[in-house]
N, C-alpha and C positions, 0 to 999 in steps of 0.2 A: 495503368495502376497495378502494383502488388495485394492482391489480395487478400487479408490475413485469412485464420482460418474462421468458421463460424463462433458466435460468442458465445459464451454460455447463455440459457432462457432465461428470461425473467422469474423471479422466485420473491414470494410473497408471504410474511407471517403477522400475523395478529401484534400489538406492541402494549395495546390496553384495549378498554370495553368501544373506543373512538376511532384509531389511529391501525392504518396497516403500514407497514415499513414491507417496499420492494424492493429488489435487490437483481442487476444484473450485470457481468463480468467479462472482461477479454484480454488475452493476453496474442502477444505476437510477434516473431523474429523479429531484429533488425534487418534490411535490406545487406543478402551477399551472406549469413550468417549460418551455420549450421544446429547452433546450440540455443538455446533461449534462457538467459543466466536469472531473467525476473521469474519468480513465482509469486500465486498468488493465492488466498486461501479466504472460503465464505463458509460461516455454519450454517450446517441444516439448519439449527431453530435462527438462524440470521441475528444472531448474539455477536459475532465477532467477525470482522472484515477485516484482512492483512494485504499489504503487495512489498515485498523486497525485491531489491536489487542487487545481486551477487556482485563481488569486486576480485579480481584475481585473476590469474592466467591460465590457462590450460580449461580446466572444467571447476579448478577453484570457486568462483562464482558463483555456479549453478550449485554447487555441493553445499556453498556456505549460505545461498539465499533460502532453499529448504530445509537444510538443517536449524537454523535459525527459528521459522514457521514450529517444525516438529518440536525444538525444545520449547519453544513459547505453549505449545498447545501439551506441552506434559507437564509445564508448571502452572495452566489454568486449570486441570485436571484434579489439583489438592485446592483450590479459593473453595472457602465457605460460600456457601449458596445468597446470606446475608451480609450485608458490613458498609460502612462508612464512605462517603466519597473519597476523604483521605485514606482509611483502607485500602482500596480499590486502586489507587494512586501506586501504593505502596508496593502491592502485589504485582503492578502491570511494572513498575519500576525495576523490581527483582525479578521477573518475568523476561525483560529487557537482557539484567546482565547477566542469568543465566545462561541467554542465548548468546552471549558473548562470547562468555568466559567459556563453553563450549570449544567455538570457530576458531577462538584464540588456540587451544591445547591441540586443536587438530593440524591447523598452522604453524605451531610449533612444534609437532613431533611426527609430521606426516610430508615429509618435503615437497609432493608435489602440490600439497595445500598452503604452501609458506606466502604469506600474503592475504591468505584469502578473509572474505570481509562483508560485509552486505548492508545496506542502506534499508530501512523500514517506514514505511507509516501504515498505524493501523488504528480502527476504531472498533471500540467492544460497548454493547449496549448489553444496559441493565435496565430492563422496565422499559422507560419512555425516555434515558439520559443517553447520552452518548458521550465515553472516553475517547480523547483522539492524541495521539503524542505521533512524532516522524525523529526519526531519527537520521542524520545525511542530507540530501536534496530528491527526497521521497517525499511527496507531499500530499497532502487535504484540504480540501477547497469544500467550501459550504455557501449552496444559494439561498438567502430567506428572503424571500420578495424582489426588492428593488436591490440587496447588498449581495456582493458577492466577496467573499475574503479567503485569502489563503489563511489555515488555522494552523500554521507554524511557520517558524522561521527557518529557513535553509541552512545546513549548519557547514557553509561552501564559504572559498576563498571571494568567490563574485559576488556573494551574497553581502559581505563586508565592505566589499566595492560600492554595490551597491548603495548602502545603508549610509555611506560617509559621502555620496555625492560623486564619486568619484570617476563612476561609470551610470549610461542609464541600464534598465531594465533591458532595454530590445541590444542595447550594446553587450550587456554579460553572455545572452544567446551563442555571441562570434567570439568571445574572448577566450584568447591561448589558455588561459588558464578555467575555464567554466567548468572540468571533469572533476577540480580538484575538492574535494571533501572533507572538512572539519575533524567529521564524527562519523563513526560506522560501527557495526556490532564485529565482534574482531580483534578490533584494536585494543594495543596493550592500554593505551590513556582512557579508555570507554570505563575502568573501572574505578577512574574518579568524576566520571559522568554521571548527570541526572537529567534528562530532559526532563520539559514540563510536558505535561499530562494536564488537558484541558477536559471540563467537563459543562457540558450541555445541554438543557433538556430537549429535544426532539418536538419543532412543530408541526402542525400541518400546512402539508406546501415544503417543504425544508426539499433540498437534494445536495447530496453529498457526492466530490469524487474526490476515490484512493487513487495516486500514480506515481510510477515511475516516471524519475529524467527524460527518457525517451519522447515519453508526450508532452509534456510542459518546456523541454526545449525548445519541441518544434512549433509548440502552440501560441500566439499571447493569449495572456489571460481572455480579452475581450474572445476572442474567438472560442473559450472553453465555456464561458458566462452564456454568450449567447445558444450553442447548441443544447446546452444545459438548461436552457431556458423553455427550449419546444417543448409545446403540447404532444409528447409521443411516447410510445413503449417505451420503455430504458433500455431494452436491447439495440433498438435504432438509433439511441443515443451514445451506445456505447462503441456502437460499431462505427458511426460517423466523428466520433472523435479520435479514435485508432486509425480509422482508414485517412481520415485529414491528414496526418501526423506523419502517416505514409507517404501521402500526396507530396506532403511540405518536405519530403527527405529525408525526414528521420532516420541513421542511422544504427539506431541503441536499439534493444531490443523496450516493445512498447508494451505495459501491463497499464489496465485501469478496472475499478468495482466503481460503479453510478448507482447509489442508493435514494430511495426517494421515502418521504412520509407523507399518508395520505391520511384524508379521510374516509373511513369506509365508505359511506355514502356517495363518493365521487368514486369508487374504484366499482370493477366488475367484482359483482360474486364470483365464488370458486373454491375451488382444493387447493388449500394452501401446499404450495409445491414442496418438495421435500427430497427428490431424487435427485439427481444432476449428472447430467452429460458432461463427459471432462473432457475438455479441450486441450491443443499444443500451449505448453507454459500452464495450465489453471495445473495447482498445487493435487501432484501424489507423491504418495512417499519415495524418497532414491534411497538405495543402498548407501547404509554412510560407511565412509572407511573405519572399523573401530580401532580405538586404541588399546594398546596393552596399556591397563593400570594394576598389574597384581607387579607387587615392589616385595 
């Protein structure tokens, strides 16, 4: 077996006077790879969970799935502290094509970025609700008891397969065309795009995973439900659904964040964590190429 490298620890914050939200993260080459083009991004106060997927050649990828992150996180940096579910929509919606319309202009005026592009899904909590939108075939999965559901739809050529009967589930896994992607942050069409933007309030017992392709290629669902299901640290959770993913061949490089809400009373006391160990792929800033805009 390939060993990724260690995950990040489990990190724990208060959500209301009831409820703790845990939170822990890994990211990991694909097997033969030298780059790792997925980044992935958790706040300190565990307000905002991101994982993208870079698309492009050379180090394109890697340049547009960070950048993407950085611009997302300098346009939540102006949202009012207050505001509406539809507000909140709105802002993570402009938030989106900001980070687009970014990767698009560096794509376009940076050649060795021509192409480049990135797939998202992330979830931003306010309180006890959580936003979740995915943009590409980056997805969120939510376990509440007995249900486990993916909380978007893939915005892939298989996925359409899928949806009309065409192909099954375990059949798009092998199909020539499975890499091929709808929608990405990037693209010129992305700015007559709107995903939806789902909004949820947060139970106890709830557990959430953010991921890239890499893992849910190689995973079926049943086998992500179930590990997701053990009684265990979310570190051990995260690490056995990465290292699975490895086991199963996964090629891509492999990011996931496994969030869990508890109740206090069922969780150990402690210091709500706050510092973090960064890991190969968990999100730091890379040098972006800048552009000349002085015209």
């Amino acid at each position: 077996m390939t060993s990724p490298k260690s995950p990040e620890r489990d990190r724990s914050t208060v959500i209301d006077g009831n409820l703790r939200l845990n939170a822990a993260a890994y990211s990991s080459c694909g097997k033969g790879r030298e780059n790792n083009e997925d980044a992935i991004y958790m706040a300190d106060d565990l307000s905002l969970f991101i994982v993208a997927d870079g698309i492009g050649g050379a180090n394109a990828g890697e340049v547009a799935s960070h950048t993407a992150i950085e611009e997302f996180l300098t346009q939540t940096a102006k949202w009012p502290r207050h505001g509406s579910d539809a507000e909140y929509k709105e802002l993570i919606d402009d938030a989106l094509h900001a980070a687009s319309n970014l990767i698009h202009a560096m794509g376009r005026d940076v050649g060795s970025l021509w192409g480049a592009g990135t797939t998202m899904t992330l979830g931003f909590r306010l309180h006890d609700h959580m936003f979740v939108v995915s943009v590409g075939d980056s997805r969120a999965y939510r376990l509440r008891g007995n249900q486990f559901q993916q909380l978007a739809i893939d915005d892939s050529w298989v996925e359409i397969l899928v949806r009309a009967g065409a192909i099954t589930r375990e059949q798009a896994k092998n199909h020539p065309n499975r890499n091929v992607i709808l929608s990405s942050l990037g693209s010129k069409d992305f700015s007559e795009e709107h995903p939806e933007v789902g909004v949820m309030e947060l139970l106890d017992g709830d557990r959430f995973v953010l991921c890239s392709d890499g893992l849910h290629d190689a995973l079926r669902d049943d086998e992500v439900r179930e590990i997701l299901a053990d009684e265990e640290p979310l570190e051990s959770i995260v690490s056995r659904l990465v290292e699975l993913a490895v086991d199963k061949g996964s090629q891509d490089d492999i990011s996931c964040i496994v969030l869990e809400v508890a109740n206090k009373e069922r969780t150990e006391d402690g210091v709500i964590e706050r510092s973090i160990g960064r890991i190969r792929g968990f999100f730091s800033p890379t040098p972006k190429i800048r552009l000349n805009t002085a015209n």
